[in-house]
C-alpha positions as CSV (number, residue, x, y, z in Angstrom):
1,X,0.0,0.0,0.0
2,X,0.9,4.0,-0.5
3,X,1.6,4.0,3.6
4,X,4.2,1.6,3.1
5,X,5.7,3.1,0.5
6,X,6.0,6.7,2.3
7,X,7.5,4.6,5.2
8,X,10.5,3.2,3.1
9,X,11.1,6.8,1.9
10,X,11.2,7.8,4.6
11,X,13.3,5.2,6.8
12,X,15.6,6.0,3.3
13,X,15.9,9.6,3.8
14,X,16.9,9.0,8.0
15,X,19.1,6.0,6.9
16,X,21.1,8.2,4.4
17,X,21.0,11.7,6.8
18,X,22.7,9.0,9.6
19,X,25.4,8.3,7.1
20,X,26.5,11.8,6.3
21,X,26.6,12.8,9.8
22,X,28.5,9.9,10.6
23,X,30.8,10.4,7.8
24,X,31.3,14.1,9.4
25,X,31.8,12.9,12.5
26,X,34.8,10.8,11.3
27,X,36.2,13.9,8.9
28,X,35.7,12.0,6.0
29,X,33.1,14.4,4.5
30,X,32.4,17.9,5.6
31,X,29.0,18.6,4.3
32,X,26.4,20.6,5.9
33,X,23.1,18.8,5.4
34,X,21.4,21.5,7.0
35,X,21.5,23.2,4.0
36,X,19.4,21.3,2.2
37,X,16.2,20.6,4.8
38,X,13.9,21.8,2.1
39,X,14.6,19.3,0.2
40,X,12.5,17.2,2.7
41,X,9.8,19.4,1.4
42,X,10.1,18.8,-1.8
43,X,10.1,14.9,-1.1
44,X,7.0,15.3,0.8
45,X,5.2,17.3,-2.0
46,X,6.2,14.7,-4.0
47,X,5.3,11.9,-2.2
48,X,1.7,13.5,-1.6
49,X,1.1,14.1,-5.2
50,X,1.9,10.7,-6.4
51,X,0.3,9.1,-3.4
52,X,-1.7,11.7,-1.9
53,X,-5.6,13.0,-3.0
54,X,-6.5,12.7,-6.9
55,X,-8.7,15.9,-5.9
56,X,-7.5,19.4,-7.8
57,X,-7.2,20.7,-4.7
58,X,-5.2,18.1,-3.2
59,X,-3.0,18.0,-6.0
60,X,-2.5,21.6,-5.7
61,X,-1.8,21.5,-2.4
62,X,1.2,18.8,-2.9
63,X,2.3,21.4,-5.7
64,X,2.7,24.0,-3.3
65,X,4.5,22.5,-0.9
66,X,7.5,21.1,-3.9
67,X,7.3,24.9,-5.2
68,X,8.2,26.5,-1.9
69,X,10.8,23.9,-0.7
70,X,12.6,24.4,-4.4
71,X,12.3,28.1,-3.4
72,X,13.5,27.5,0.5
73,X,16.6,25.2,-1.1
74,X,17.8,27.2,-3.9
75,X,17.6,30.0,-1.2
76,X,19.6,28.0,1.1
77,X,22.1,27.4,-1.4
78,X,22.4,30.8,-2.1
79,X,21.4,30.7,-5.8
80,X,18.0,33.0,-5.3
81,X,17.0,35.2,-2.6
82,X,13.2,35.3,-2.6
83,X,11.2,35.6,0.9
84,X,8.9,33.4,2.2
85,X,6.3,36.1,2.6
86,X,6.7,36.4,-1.2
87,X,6.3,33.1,-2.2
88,X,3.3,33.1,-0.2
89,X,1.4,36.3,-0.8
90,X,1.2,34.5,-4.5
91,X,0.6,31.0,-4.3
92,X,-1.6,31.3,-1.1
93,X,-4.4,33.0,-2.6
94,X,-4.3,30.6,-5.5
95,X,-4.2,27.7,-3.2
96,X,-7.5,29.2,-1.3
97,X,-9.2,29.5,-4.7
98,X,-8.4,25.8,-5.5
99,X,-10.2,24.2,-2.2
100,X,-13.0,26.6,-3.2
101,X,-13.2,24.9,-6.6
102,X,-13.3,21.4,-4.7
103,X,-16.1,23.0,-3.1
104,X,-18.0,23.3,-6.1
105,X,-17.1,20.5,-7.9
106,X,-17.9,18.0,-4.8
107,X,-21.4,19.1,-4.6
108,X,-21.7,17.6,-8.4
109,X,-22.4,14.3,-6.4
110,X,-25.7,13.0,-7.1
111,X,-28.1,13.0,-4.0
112,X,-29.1,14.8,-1.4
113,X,-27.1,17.2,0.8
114,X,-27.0,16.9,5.0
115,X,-26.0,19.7,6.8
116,X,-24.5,20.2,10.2
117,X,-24.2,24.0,11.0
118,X,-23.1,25.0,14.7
119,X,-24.9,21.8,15.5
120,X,-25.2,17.4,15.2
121,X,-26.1,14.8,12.6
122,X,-26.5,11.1,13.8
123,X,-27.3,8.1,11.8
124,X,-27.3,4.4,12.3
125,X,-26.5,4.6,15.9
126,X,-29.7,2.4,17.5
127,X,-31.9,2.2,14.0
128,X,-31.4,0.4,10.4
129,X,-31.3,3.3,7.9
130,X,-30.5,3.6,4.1
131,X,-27.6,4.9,2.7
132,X,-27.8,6.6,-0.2
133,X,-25.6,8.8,-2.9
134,X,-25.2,12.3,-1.4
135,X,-23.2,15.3,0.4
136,X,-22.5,15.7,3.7
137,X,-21.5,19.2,5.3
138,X,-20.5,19.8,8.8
139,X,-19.7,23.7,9.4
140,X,-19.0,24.2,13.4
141,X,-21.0,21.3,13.8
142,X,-20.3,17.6,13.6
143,X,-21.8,14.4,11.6
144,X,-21.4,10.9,12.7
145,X,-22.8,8.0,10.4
146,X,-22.7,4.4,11.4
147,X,-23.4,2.1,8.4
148,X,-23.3,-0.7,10.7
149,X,-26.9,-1.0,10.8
150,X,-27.3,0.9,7.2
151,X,-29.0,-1.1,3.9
152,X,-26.4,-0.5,1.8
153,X,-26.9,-0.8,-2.2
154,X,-25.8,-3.1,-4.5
155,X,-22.8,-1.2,-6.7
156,X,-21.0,1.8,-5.5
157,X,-21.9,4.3,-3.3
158,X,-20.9,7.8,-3.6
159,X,-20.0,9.9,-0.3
160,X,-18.7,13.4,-0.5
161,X,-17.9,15.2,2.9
162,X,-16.6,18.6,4.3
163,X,-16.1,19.8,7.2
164,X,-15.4,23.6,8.3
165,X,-14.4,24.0,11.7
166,X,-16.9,20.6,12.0
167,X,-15.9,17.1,12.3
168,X,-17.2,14.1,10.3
169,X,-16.9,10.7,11.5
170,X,-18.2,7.5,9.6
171,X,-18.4,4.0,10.8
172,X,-17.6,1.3,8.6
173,X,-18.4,-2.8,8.7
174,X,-15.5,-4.4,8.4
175,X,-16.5,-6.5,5.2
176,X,-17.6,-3.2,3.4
177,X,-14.6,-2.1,0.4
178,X,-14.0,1.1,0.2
179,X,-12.2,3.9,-2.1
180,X,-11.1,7.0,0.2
181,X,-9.8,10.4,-0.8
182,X,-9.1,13.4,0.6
183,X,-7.2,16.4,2.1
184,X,-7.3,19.2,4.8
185,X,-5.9,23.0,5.4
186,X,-5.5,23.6,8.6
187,X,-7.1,20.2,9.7
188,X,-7.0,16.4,9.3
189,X,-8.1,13.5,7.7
190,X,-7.8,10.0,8.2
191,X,-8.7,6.7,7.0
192,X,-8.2,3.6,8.6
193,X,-5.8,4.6,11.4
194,X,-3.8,6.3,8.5
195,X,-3.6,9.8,7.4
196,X,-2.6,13.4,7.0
197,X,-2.8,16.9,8.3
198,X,-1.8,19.9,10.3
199,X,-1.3,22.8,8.1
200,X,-1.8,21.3,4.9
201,X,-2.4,17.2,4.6
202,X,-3.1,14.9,1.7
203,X,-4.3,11.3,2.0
204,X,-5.6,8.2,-0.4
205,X,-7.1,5.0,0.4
206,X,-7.6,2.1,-1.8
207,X,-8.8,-1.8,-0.9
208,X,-5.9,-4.3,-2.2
209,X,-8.3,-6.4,-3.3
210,X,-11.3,-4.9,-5.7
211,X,-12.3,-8.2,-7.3
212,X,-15.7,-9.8,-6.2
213,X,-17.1,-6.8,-4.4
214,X,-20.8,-6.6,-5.0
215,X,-20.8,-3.2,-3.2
216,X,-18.1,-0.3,-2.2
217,X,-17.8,2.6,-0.8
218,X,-16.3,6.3,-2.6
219,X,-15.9,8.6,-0.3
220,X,-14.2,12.2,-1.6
221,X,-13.6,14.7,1.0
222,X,-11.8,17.9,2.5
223,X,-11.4,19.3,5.8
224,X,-10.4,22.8,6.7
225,X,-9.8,23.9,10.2
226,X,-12.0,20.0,10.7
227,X,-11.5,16.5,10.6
228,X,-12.5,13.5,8.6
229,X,-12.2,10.4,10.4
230,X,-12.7,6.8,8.5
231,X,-12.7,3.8,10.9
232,X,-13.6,0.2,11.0
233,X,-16.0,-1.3,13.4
């Protein structure tokens, strides 16, 4: 899975960093690896666009974070001398406009839309329900849906969730598929005991095994200042 991968990059970039400071330590190399810190940026841009959220947004996001750690390192290495506050007064305000496309574009999902606003949604906690196609919003409010005790239909299912200084939390049978993707500005999501977040975040699930499945689950989604939590029951 993606997770794994990101954890052997990771382990990787440690590993090698271990090496060089080792290798300083017995004066066989003299090289500064502070110096190049953004370049963990860049790999983490990198590894969130090829393993991150398909959404524009998310994509954009992972964009933005290679963009200003190229900027960071070639200031670092004294080829350019742009500010921080400059790089950002730009691509900010174009990152800002891209969640508010994903706004616009998620409610294309057929279905109807659930609100949450400075207040709670609950489904499936004590009754059988039916879960259909449709949008889910939580602004300063939260929604919590367990599909434990939902009918769910044959084929896929379409979910598509925000939350806005809300929190959405869904509930799902452990012999359910699903297809997860997401991100989050200021906030977090998570599927499966596996995510992203804090100032900007990126995150993709995917079932290792698709073949068979009479039903599944699509859940888009995107958190700012929230949280979007996936779990298994």
């Amino acid at each position: 899975m993606t997770t794994d991968k990101s954890r052997t990059l990771w382990g990787i970039i440690v590993i090698a960093a271990g090496i060089v400071l080792l290798l300083n330590n017995l004066e066989f190399t003299d090289i500064n690896i502070f110096r190049y810190w953004p370049v963990l940026l860049i790999l983490w841009g990198l590894n969130a666009l090829f393993t991150g959220s398909r959404n524009l947004a998310g994509q954009g996001i992972s964009i933005f974070v290679i963009i200003v750690g190229a900027v960071l390192l070639a200031n670092s290495l004294g080829h350019t001398d742009i500010g921080l506050g400059e790089i950002l007064r730009v691509l900010f305000p174009l990152l800002i406009i891209l969640v508010g496309v994903s706004l616009f574009l998620g409610r294309s999902v057929s279905g109807k839309t659930t609100s949450a606003i400075m207040g709670g949604v609950e489904r499936g906690k004590k009754n059988t329900w039916h879960l259909e196609n449709g949008s889910y919003l939580a602004f300063m409010g939260g929604i919590e849906l367990d599909l434990r005790h939902a009918i769910i239909p044959e084929g896929e299912t379409f979910l598509d969730l925000t939350a806005i200084m809300g929190g959405i939390e869904i509930r799902v049978p452990a012999d359910l598929p699903v297809e997860a993707d997401g991100f989050a500005v200021l906030g977090g999501v998570e599927f499966f005991g596996e995510g992203s977040g804090g100032i900007i975040g990126s995150a993709r699930y995917s079932p290792e095994d698709k073949k068979d499945n009479t039903k599944i689950l699509k859940i888009q989604s995107r958190a700012v200042m929230g949280g979007i939590d996936i779990k298994r029951v």
